[in-house]
KEKE-3310 file (N, C-alpha, C; in steps of 0.2 Angstrom, whole numbers, plus 5000, padded with zeros to 4 digits):
npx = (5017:5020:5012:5005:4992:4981:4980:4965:4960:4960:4951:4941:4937:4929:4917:4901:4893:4896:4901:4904:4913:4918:4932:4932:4944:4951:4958:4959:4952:4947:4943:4938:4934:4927:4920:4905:4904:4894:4898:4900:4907:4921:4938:4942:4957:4968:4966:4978:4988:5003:4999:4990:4988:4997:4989:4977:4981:4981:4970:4964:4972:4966:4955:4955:4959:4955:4943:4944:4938:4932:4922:4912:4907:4916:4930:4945:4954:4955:4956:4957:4964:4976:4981:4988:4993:4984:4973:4965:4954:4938:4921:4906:4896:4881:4885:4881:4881:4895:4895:4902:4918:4931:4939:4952:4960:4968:4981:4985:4992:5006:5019:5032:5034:5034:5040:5052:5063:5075:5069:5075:5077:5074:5067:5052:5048:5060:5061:5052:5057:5067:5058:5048:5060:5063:5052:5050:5061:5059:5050:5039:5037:5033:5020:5016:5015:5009:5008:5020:5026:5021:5022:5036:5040:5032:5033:5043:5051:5064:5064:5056:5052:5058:5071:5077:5092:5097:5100:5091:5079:5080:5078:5067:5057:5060:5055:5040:5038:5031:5015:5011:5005:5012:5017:5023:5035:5033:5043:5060:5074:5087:5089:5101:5106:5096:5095:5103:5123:5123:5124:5116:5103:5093:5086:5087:5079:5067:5066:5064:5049:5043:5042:5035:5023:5018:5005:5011:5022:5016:5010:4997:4992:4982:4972:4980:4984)
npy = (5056:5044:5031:5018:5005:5003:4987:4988:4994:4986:4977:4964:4953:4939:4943:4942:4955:4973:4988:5004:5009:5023:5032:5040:5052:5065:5081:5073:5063:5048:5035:5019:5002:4989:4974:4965:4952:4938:4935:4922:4918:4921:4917:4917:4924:4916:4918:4914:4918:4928:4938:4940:4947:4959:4965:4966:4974:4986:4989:4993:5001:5011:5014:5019:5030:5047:5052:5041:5029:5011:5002:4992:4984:4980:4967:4959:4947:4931:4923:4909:4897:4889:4897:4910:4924:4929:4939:4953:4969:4964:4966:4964:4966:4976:4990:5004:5021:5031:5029:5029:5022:5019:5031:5040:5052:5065:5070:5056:5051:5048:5056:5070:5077:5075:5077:5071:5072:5081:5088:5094:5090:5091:5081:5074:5062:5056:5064:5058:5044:5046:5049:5038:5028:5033:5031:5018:5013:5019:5009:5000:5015:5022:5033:5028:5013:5000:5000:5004:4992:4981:4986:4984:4972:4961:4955:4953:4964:4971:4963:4971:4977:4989:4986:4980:4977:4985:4974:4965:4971:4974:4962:4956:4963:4960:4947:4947:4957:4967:4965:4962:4966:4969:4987:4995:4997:5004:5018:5017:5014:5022:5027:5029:5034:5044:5052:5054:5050:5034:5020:5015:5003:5003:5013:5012:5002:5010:5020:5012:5006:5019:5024:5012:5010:5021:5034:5047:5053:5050:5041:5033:5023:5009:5011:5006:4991)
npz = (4938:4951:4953:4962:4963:4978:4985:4985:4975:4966:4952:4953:4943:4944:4952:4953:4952:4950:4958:4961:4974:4986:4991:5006:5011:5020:5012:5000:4987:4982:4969:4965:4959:4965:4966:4974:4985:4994:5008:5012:5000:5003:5009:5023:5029:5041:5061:5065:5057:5050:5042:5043:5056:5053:5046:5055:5065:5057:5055:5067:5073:5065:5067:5081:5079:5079:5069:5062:5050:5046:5037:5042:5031:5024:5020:5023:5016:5006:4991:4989:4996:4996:4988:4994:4990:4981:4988:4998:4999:5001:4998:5009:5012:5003:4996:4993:4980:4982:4996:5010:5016:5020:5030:5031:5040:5038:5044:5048:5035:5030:5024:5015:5026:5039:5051:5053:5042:5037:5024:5016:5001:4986:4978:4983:4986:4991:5006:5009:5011:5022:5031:5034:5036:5050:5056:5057:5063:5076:5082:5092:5097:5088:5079:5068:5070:5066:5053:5047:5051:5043:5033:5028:5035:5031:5019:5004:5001:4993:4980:4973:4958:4955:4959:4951:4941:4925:4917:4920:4920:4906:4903:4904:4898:4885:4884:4888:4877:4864:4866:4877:4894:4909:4902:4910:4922:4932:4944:4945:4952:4967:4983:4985:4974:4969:4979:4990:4993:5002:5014:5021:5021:5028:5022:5010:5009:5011:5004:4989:4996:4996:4982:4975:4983:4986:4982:4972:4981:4996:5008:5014:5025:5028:5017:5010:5009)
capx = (5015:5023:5006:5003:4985:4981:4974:4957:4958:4959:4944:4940:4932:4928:4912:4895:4891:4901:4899:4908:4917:4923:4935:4933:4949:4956:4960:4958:4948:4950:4938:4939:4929:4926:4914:4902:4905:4891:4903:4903:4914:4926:4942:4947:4966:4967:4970:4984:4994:5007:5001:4980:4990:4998:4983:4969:4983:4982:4963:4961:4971:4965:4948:4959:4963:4949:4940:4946:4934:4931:4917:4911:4904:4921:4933:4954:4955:4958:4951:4960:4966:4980:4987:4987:4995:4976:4972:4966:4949:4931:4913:4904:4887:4881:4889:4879:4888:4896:4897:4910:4919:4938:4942:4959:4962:4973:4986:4987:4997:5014:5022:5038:5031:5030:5045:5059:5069:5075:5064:5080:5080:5066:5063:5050:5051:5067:5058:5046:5058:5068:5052:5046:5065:5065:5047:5052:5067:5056:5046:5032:5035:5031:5014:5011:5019:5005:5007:5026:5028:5016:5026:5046:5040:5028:5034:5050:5051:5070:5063:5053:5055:5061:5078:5079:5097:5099:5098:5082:5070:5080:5078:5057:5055:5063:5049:5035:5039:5025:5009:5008:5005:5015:5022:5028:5036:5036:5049:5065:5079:5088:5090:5109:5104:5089:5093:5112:5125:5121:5125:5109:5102:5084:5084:5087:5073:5061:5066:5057:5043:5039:5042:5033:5016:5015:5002:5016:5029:5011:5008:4992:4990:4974:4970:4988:4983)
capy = (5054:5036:5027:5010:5007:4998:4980:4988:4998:4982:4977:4959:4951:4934:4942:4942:4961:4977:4994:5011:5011:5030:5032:5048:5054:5072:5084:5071:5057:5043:5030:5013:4997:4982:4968:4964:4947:4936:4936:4915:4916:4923:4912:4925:4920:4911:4923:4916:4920:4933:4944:4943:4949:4964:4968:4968:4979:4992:4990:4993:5009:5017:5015:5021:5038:5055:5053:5037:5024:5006:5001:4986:4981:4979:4964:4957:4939:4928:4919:4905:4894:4886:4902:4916:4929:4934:4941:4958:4968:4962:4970:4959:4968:4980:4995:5012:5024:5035:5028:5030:5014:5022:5038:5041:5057:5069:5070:5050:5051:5048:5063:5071:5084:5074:5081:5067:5073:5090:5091:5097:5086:5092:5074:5074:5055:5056:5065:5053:5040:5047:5050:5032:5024:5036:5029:5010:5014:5021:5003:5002:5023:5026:5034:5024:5007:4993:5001:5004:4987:4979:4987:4980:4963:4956:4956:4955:4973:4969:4961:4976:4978:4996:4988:4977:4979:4989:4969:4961:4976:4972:4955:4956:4966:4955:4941:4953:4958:4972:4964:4959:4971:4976:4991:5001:4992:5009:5021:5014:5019:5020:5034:5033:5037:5051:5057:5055:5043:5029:5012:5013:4997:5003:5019:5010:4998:5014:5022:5007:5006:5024:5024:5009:5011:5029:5040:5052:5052:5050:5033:5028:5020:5005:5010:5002:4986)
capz = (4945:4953:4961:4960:4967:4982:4980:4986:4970:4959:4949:4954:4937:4948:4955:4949:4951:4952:4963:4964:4980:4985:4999:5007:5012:5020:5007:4993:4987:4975:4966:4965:4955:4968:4966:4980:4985:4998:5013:5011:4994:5004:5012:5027:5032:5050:5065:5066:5049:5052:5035:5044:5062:5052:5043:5059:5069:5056:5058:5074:5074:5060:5073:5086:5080:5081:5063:5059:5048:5043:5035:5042:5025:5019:5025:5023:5014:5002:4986:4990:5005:4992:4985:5001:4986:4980:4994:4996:5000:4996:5001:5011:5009:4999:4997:4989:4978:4986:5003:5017:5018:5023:5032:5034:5043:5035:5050:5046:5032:5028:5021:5018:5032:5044:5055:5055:5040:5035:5021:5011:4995:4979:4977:4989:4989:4996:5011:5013:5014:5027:5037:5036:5039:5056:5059:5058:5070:5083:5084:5095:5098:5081:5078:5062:5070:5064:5045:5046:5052:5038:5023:5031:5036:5028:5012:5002:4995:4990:4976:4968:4950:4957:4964:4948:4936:4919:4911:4923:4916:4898:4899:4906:4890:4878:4886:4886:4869:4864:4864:4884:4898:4909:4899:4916:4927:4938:4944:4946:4956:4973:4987:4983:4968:4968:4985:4993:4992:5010:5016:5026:5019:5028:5019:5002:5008:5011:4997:4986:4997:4995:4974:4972:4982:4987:4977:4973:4989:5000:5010:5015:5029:5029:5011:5006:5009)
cpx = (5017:5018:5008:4996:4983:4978:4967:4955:4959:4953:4947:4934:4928:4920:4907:4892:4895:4896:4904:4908:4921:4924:4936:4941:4950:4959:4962:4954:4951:4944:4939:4933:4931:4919:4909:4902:4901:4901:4904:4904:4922:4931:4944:4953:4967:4970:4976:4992:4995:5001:4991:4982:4991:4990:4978:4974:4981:4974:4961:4964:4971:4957:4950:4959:4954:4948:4941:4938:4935:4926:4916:4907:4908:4926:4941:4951:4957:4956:4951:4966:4974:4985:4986:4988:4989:4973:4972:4957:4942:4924:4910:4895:4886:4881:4887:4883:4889:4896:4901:4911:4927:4936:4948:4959:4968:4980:4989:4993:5003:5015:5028:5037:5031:5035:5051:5063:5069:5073:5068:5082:5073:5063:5058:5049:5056:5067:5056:5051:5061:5063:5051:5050:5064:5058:5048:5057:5064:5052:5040:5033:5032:5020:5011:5011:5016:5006:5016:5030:5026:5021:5034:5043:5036:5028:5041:5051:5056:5070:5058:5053:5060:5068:5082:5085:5093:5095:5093:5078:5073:5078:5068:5056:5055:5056:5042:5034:5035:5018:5007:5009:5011:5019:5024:5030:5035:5040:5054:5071:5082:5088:5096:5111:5102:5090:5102:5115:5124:5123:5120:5105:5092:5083:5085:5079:5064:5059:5061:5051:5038:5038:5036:5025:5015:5010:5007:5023:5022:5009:5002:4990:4982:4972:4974:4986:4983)
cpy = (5047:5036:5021:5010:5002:4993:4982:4991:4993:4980:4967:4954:4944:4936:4942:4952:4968:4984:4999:5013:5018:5029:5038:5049:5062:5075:5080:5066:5054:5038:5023:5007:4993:4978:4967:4955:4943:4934:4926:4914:4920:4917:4918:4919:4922:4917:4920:4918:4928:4939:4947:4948:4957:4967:4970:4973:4986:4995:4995:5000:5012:5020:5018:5030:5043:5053:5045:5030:5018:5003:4992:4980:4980:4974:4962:4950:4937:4923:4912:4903:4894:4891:4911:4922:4932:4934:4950:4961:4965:4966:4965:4959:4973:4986:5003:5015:5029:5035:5026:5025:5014:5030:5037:5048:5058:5067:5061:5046:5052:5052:5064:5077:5081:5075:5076:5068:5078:5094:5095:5093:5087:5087:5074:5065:5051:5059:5060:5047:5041:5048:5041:5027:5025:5032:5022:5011:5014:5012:5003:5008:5026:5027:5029:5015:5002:4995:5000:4995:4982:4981:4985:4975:4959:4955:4956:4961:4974:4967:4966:4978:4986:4994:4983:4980:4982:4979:4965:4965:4973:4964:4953:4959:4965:4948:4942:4955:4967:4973:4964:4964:4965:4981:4993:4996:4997:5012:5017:5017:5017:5026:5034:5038:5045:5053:5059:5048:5041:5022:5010:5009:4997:5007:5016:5008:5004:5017:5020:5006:5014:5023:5018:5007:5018:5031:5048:5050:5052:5045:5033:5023:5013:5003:5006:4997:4980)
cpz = (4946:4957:4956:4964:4970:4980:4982:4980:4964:4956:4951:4948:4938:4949:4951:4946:4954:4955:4963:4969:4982:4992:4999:5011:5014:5015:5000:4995:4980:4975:4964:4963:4962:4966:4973:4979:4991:5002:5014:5005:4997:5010:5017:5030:5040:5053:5065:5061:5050:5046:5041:5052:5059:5050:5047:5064:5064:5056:5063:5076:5070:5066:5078:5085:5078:5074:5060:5059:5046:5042:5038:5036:5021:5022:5020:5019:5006:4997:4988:4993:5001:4991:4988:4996:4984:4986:4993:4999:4998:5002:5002:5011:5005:4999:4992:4986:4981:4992:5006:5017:5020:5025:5036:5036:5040:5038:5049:5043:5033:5024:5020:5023:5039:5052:5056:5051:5039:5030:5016:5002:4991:4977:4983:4991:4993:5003:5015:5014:5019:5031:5038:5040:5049:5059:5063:5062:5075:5085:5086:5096:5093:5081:5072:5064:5066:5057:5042:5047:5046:5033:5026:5032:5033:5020:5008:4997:4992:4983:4971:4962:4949:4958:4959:4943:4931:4916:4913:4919:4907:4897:4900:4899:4886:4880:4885:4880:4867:4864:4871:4887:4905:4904:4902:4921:4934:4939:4946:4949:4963:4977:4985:4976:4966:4972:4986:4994:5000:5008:5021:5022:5020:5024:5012:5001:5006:5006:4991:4988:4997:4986:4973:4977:4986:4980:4979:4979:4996:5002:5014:5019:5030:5022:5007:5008:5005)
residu = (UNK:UNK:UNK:UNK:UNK:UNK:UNK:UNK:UNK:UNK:UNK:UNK:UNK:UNK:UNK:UNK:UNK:UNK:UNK:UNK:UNK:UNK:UNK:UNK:UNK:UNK:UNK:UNK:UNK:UNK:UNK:UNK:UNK:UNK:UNK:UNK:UNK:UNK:UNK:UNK:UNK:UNK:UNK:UNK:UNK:UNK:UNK:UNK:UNK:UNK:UNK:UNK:UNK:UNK:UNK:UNK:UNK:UNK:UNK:UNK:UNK:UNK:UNK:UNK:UNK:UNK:UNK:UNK:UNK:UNK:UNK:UNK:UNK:UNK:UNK:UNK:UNK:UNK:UNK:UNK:UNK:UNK:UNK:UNK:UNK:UNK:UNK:UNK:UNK:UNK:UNK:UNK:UNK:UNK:UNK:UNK:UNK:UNK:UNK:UNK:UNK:UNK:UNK:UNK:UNK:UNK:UNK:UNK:UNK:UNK:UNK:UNK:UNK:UNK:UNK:UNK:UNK:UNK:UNK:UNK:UNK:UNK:UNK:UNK:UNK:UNK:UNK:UNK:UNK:UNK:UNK:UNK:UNK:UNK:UNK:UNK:UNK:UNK:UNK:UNK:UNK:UNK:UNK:UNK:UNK:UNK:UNK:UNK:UNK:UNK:UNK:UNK:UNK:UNK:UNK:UNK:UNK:UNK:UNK:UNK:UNK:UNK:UNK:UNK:UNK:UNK:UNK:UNK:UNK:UNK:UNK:UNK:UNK:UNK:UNK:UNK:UNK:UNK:UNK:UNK:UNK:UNK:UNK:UNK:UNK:UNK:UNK:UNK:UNK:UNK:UNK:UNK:UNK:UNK:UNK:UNK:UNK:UNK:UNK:UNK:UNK:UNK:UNK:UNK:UNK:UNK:UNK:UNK:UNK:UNK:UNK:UNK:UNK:UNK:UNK:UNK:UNK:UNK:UNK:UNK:UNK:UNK:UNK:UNK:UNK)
# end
């Protein structure tokens, strides 16, 4: 299985106390360690910073759609002003185990089902990136736009260890050695590769954004943040 797991699902070893946070989710669920952190240790990044703009759009329509949750006990920001890169969710109150703090609605997700390719390649990765590529073309028509927009622009995905040569991973592991983590850098690959040979430049891009934070070929809207 190719997950990487959103930064909500990283453990934050900074705070004082920890909590079993479960995201209920349409036909699956998943568990995640976070900290609960008093809501004045957090630095939340300025309305006006592009990265906090994409991140309260995808907010606002996850509230938007029929079943959709956001726990007001959870919030976007940053450890520090200095260095925007730690940056990720945190609990701002205290959080029961077991309790609702995402609902993504099933229909939400990103698929290879989800009607824009033809759903002809066994790789179902190679689905889902032609669904995404077709999304991000549509622009503002795209039913997912604030989430599709979020993973192309805010970030240089180009740079994924996914789109890295035969001698960058050889040369990361000679640095690395055997004693330091990471030992997966993750799937590796290209659509021209795994799927059909292209010079569509988005479909490459999409390709690494699905391998490299899909759970499976399955993207995640809100939760991927």
């Amino acid at each position: 299985m190719r997950m990487q797991m959103p930064a909500l699902a990283q453990l934050l070893s900074w705070a004082t106390a920890a909590l079993l946070i479960h995201l209920k989710i349409d036909n699956a669920s998943a568990s995640a360690s976070t900290c609960v952190s008093p809501p004045e240790l957090i630095n939340d990044l300025p309305d006006n910073t592009l990265d906090y703009t994409y991140v309260q759009n995808q907010i606002q329509w996850l509230k938007s759609k029929k079943g959709g949750f956001f726990s007001p006990k959870i919030n976007y920001g940053n450890l520090d002003k200095e260095n925007p890169s730690v940056s990720g969710m945190f609990a701002v109150a205290p959080i029961a185990k077991g309790e609702e703090i995402i609902h993504l609605p099933a229909e939400q997700l990103i698929t290879a089902n989800i009607g824009n390719g033809n759903g002809s390649f066994k790789d179902e990765s190679c689905n889902t990136a032609i669904n995404l590529a077709a999304e991000y073309r549509k622009g503002k028509e795209s039913s997912w736009e604030p989430y599709v927009a979020y993973l192309f622009e805010s970030f240089s995905h180009e740079h994924l260890p996914s789109n890295w040569s035969e001698e960058a991973i050889d040369l990361f592991d000679s640095i690395i050695g055997e004693d330091l983590e990471p030992r997966n850098l993750g799937a590796a690959g290209s659509y021209a590769i795994e799927c059909e040979e292209t010079d569509d430049s988005l479909l490459e891009a999409a390709y690494r954004i699905v391998i490299s934070r899909g759970w499976s070929e399955i993207l995640l809207p809100v939760v991927d943040m």
